[in-house]
N, C-alpha and C positions, 0 to 999 in steps of 0.2 A: 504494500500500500504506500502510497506515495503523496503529500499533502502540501501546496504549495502555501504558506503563510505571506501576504500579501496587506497590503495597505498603503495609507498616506505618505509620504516622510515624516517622522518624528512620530509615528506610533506608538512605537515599541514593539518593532516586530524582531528585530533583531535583539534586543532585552530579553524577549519570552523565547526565542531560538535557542538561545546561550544557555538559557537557564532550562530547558527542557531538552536538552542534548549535552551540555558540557562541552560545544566542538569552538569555544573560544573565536567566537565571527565578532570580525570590529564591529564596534558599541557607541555614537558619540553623535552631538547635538547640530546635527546638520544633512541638509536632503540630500540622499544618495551615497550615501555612506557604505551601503551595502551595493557595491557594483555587479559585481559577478556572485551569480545564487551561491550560499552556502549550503552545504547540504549536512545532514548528521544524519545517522541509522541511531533509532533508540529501540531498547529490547522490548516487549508489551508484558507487563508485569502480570503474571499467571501465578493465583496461590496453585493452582491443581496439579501445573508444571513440576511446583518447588515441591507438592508431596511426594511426586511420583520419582521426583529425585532422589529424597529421603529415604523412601521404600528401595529404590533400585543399584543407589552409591552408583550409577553409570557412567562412563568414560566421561562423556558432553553431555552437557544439559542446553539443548541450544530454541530460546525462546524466540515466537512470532517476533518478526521487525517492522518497526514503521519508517520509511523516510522521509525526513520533513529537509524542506528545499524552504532557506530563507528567499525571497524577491527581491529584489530593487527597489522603492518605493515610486510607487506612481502620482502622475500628476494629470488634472484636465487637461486634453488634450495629448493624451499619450497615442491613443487610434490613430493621432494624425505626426505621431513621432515627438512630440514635444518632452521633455525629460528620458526618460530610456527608452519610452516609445515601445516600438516594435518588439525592445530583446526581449523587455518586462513581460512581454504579451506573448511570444512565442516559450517563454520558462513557463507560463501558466496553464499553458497546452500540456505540455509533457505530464501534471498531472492527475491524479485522480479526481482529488477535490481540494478545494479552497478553503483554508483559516484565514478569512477577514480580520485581521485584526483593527478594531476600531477604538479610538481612545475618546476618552469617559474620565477624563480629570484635566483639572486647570492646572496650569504651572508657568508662570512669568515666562520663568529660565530656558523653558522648551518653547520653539519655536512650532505653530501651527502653521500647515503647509497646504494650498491648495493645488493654487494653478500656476503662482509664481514661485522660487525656490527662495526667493528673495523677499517675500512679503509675510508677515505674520499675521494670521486673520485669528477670529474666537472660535472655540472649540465647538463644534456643531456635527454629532455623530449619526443623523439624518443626512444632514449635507453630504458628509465624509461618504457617508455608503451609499447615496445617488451618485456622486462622482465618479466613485472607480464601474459602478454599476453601468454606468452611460458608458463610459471610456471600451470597457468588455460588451456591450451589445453594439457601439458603433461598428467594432472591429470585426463584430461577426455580420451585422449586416452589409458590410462590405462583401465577406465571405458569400454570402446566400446569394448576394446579388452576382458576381460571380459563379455560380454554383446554376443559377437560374440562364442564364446567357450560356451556358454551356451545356446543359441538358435541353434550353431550344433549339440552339444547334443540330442536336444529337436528333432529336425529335422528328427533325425533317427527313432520316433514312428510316427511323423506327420510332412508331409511336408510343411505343412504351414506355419512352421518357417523358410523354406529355404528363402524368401522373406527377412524378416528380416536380415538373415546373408547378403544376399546379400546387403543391403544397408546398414549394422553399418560396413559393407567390402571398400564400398566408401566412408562414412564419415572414418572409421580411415586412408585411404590411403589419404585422406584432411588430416586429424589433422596431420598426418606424415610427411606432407609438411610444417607443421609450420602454418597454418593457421586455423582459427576459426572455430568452427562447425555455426556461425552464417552468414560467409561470405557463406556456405557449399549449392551451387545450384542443388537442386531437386524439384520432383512435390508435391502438394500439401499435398498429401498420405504419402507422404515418409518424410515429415516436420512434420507431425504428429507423424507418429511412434519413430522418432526421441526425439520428444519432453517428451515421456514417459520417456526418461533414465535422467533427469534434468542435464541438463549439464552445467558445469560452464561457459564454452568460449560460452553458447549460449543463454546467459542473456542480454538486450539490457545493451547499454553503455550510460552514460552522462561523457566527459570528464571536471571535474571542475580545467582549467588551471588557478591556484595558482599565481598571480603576487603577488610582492610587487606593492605600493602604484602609484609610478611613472611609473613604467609598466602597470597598470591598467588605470590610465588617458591617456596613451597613448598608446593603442593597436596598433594600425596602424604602430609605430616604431619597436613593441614588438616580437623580431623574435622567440621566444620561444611561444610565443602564436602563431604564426604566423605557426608554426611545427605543434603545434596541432592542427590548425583548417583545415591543411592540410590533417590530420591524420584523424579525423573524418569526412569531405567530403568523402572520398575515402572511410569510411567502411559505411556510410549513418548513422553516429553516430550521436548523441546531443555534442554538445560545449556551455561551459557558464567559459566567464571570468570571476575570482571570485580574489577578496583577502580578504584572513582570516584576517589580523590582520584588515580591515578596518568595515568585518562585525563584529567585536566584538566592536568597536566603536557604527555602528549603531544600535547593540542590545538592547547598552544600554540605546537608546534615543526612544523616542516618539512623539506622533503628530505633532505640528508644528516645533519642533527642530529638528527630525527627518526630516522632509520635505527638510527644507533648506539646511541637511548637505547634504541628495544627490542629491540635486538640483547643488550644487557647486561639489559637483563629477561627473555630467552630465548624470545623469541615473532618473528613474524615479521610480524603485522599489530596495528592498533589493535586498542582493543576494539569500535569502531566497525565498523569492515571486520567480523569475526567477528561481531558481531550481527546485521549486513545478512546476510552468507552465511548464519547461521542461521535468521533471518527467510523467505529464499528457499528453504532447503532444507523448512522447517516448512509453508509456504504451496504448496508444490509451482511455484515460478515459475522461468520464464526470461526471457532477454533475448533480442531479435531486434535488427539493425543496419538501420539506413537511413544511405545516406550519397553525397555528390554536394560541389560546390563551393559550393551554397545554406547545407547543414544536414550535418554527421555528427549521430546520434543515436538513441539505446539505448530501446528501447521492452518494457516486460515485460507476459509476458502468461503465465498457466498452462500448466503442461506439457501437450501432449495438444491444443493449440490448431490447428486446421487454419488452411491461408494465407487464406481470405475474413475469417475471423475475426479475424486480427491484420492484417489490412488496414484493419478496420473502426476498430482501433485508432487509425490513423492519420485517417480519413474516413470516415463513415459511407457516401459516395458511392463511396468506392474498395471497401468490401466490396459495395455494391448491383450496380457496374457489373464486380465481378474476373473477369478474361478469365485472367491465370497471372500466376506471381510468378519471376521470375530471379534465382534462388538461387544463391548461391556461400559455402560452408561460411568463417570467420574461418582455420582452420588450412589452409584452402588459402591464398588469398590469404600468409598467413604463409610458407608455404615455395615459394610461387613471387616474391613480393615484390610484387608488385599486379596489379590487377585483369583488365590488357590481360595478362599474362602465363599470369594463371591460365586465360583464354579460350582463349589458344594452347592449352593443353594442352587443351582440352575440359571445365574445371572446372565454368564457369557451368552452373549446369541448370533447364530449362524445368520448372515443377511448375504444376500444375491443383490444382483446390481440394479434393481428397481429400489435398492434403500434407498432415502434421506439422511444424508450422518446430520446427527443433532451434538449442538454447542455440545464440547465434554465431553465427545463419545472418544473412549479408547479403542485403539483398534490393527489390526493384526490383519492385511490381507495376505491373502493364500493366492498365489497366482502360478503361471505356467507357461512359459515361451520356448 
């Protein structure tokens, strides 16, 4: 999974990078700081993983990864190349989905960036997220339109592209309205064909509204957050209060000092952890277990994935040759205490390649090439 974290200049998107990876990307009060994408691979924190470690002492214990890709900070007028322009916009392609980061606190000292790099305006986190919003749909209506002039073309030896014009005809006259190719209501058919042209405004959203400190402990007050969670109800987006300068705090702590600091913040996981669950929930993924004395290890794959499929995950030879997979649910194993016990009971179960693997499922395929 791959999650491009994007915004204004002087966000903080590069603050909450650092601190939700560790990978040390320059940090400092001025747009464009972050030129060329930083990238980090962070592990997704799995208690099930670290049981099955405990149980097994296995060589590797090697959990799901997320890659989060810092941006460049964009400005109005990037569709037409103004600040990074184009590069900003081609990094956002490449991935899955988009962390918004949007900022939700005043600060003199930080400069607020729109459309000049040079001007400092007031903090306006509506504004902020119609701007890059417009910037990501101009770029794709260029695309459509595009897209439309090329499958007219086409039309004239075989009509079967007429279909096509006709609907990248409705989604540009949406994107011409200012609005998202992802708000964009069609049937199921025409969500497809769509989805062939990778469109930037059609990428899910996670908006991560940036407070400071005292805003964070007190959402309920916080009417900047309170814009954005308004903002995202309404497109059926993810929301995760976050503050960068507190996760770089908690980065740097562990086990039980970690515990307590956000225990006395009133939360119960990083922002980390919370952005990954929102990440998976946004993406529709889950995780499946493999595990033996060689390897425990956490493998994700979409909800709705059958066993040859997330076999393939593993080897493309083990989905070619899958004979059944020996499935044993994480909350069995859990309440019988391991694997030989759960057998006793009759837990283990034999599934053929019309299963569903469900989040947790351990599993052991049998195959044959």
């Amino acid at each position: 999974m791959k999650l491009g974290i994007v915004g204004l200049p002087n966000v903080g998107k590069s603050t909450l990078f650092n601190a939700i990876t560790n990978a040390g990307a320059e940090s400092a009060n001025y747009p464009f700081c972050t030129i060329d994408p930083n990238v980090g691979m962070v592990a997704v924190p799995d208690e099930r993983l670290d049981r099955l470690a405990e149980l097994y002492e296995p060589e590797k214990k090697t959990p799901a990864v997320v890659e989060f890709v810092d941006i460049a900070g964009l400005v109005k007028g990037a569709s037409k190349g103004a600040g990074l322009g184009n590069k900003f916009l081609a990094n956002i392609r490449e991935t899955d989905a988009i962390v918004h980061v949007v900022r939700c606190f005043d600060d003199e000292n930080i400069m607020h960036v729109v459309a000049d790099a040079g001007t400092n305006v007031p903090v306006d986190p509506a504004g902020d997220i119609e701007a890059i919003d417009m910037e990501l749909i101009l770029a794709d209506l260029e695309m459509v339109e595009r897209r439309i002039d090329k499958a007219s073309k086409a039309a004239k030896g075989d009509k079967k592209f007429l279909k096509e014009v006709e609907v990248f005809k409705g989604l540009a006259a949406h994107l011409d309205a200012g609005k998202s190719a992802r708000s964009y209501d069609c049937s199921e058919e025409d969500k497809a064909l769509i989805a062939t042209s990778d469109l930037l405004s059609l990428k899910p959203v996670i908006y991560a509204a940036n407070t400071d400190e005292a805003g964070f402990t007190d959402l309920e007050h916080n009417e900047y957050f309170k814009t954005v969670q308004a903002i995202a109800e309404k497109e059926g987006a993810q929301v995760l209060p976050i503050c960068a300068a507190l996760e770089q705090d908690i980065a740097a702590l562990e086990g039980e000092e970690k515990a307590l600091f956000l225990e006395e913040l009133g939360v119960k996981e990083s922002g980390l952890d919370r952005l990954i669950r929102c990440s998976y929930a946004l993406l529709g993924l889950i995780s499946f277990l493999t595990y033996g004395k060689d390897e425990c290890r956490a493998w994700t794959i979409t909800k709705g994935t059958k066993a040859p499929k997330a076999a393939g995950k593993i080897h493309s030879d083990i989905e070619r040759g899958f004979i059944r997979a020996e499935v044993l649910a994480y909350a069995d194993l859990e309440r019988c205490g391991s694997v030989q016990a759960a057998k006793e009971k009759g837990l283990l179960r034999s599934e053929g390649k019309d299963y569903v693997v469900q989040d947790g499922d351990m599993i052991y395929f049998r195959f044959n090439v």
